[in-house]
C-alpha positions as CSV (number, residue, x, y, z in Angstrom):
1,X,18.7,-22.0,7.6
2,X,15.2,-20.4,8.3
3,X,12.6,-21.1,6.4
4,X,9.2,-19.3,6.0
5,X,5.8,-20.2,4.5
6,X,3.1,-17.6,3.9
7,X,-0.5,-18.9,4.2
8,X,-4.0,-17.5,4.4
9,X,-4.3,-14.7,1.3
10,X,-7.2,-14.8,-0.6
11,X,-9.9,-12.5,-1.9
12,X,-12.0,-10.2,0.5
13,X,-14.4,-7.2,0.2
14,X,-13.7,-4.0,1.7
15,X,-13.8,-3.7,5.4
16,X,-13.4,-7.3,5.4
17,X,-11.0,-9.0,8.4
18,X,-8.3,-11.7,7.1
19,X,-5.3,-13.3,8.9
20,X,-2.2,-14.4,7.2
21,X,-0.3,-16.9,8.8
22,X,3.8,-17.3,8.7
23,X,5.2,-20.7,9.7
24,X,8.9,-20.2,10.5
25,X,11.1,-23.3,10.8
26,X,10.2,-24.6,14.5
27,X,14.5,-24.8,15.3
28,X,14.8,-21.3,14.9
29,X,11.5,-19.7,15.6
30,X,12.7,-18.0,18.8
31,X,16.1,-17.0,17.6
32,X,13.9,-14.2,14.9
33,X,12.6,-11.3,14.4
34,X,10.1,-11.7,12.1
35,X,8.2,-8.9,10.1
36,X,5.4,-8.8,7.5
37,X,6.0,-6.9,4.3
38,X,4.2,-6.2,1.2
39,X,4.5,-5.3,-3.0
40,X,2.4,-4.2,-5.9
41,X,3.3,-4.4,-9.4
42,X,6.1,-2.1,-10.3
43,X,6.7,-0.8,-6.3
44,X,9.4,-1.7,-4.3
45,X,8.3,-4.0,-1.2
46,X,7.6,-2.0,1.9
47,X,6.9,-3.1,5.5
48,X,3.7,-3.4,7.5
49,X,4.7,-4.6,10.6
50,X,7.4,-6.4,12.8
51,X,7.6,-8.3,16.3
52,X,11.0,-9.1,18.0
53,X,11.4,-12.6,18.8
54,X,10.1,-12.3,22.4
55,X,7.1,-10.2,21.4
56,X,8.2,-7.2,23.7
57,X,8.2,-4.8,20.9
58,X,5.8,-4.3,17.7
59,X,6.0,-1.9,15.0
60,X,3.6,-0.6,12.0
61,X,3.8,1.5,9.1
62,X,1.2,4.5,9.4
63,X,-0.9,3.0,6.7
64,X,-1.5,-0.2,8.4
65,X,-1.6,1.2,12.2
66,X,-5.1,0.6,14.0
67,X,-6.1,-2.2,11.7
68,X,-3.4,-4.6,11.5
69,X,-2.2,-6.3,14.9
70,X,1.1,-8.8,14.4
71,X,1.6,-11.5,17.1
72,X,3.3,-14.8,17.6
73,X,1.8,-18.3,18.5
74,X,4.5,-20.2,20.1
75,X,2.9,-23.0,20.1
76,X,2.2,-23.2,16.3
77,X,6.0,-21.3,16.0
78,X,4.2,-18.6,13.8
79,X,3.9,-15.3,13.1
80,X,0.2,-14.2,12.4
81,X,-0.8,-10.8,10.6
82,X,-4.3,-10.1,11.7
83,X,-5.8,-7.3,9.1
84,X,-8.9,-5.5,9.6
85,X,-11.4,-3.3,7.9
86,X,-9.5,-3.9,4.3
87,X,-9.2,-1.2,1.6
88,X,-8.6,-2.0,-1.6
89,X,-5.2,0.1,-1.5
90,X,-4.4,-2.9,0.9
91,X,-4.2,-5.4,-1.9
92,X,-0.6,-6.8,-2.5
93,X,1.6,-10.1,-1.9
94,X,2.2,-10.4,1.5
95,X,5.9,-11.5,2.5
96,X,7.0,-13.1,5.9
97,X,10.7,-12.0,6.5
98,X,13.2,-12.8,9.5
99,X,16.2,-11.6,10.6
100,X,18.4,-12.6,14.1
101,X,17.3,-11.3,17.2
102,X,20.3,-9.7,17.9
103,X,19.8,-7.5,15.5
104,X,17.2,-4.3,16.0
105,X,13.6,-4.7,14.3
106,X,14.4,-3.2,10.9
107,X,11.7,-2.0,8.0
108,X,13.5,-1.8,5.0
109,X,13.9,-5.5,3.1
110,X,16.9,-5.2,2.4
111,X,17.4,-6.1,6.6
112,X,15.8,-9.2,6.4
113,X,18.0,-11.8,5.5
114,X,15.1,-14.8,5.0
115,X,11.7,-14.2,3.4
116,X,9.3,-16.6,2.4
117,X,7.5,-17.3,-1.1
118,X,4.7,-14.3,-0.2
119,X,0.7,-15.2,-0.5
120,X,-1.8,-12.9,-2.3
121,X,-4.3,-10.8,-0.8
122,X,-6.7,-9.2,-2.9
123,X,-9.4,-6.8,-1.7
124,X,-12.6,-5.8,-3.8
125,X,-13.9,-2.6,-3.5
């Protein structure tokens, strides 16, 4: 079983930095691809980015690319979502999800087979 915990949301201003932080269950940790998604009241969730679990490949959606840079600390066995210059349109729980590495880097939820409890980030304008 992999489990996921979402840390670091909180309440920023626009153009604001923050990092959110997913600790995935150290066992597994390099058996996952990992990716971040996100949902707003009343939207389906959609995905911001992904890393295979060697961190040879990365992917962004278009709304997030050029300010949001996903990575993994091996040490720590997370996956950390570094977000600059916030909009307000950014604002959303944040979700950690994972699916096996032998399967391709997906962005639709319905991939992922593990996601954690999501973390809040809210952005002022």
């Amino acid at each position: 079983q992999v489990q996921l915990v979402e840390s670091g949301g909180g309440l920023v201003q626009t153009g604001d930095s923050l990092t959110l932080s997913c600790a995935v269950s150290v066992r597994t940790y390099g058996q996952q691809n990992v990716a971040w998604f996100r949902q707003t009241p009343g939207k389906e969730r959609e995905f911001a980015a992904g890393i295979t679990w060697n961190s040879a490949t990365t992917n962004y959606a278009d709304s997030v690319k050029g300010r949001f840079t996903i990575s993994r600390d091996n040490a720590k066995s997370t996956v950390d979502l570094q977000m600059n210059s916030l909009k307000p349109e950014d604002t959303a729980v944040y979700y950690c999800a994972a699916r096996s590495a032998s399967r391709q880097l997906g962005i639709m939820s319905y991939e992922y087979d593990y996601w954690g409890h999501g973390t809040q980030v809210t952005v002022s304008s």
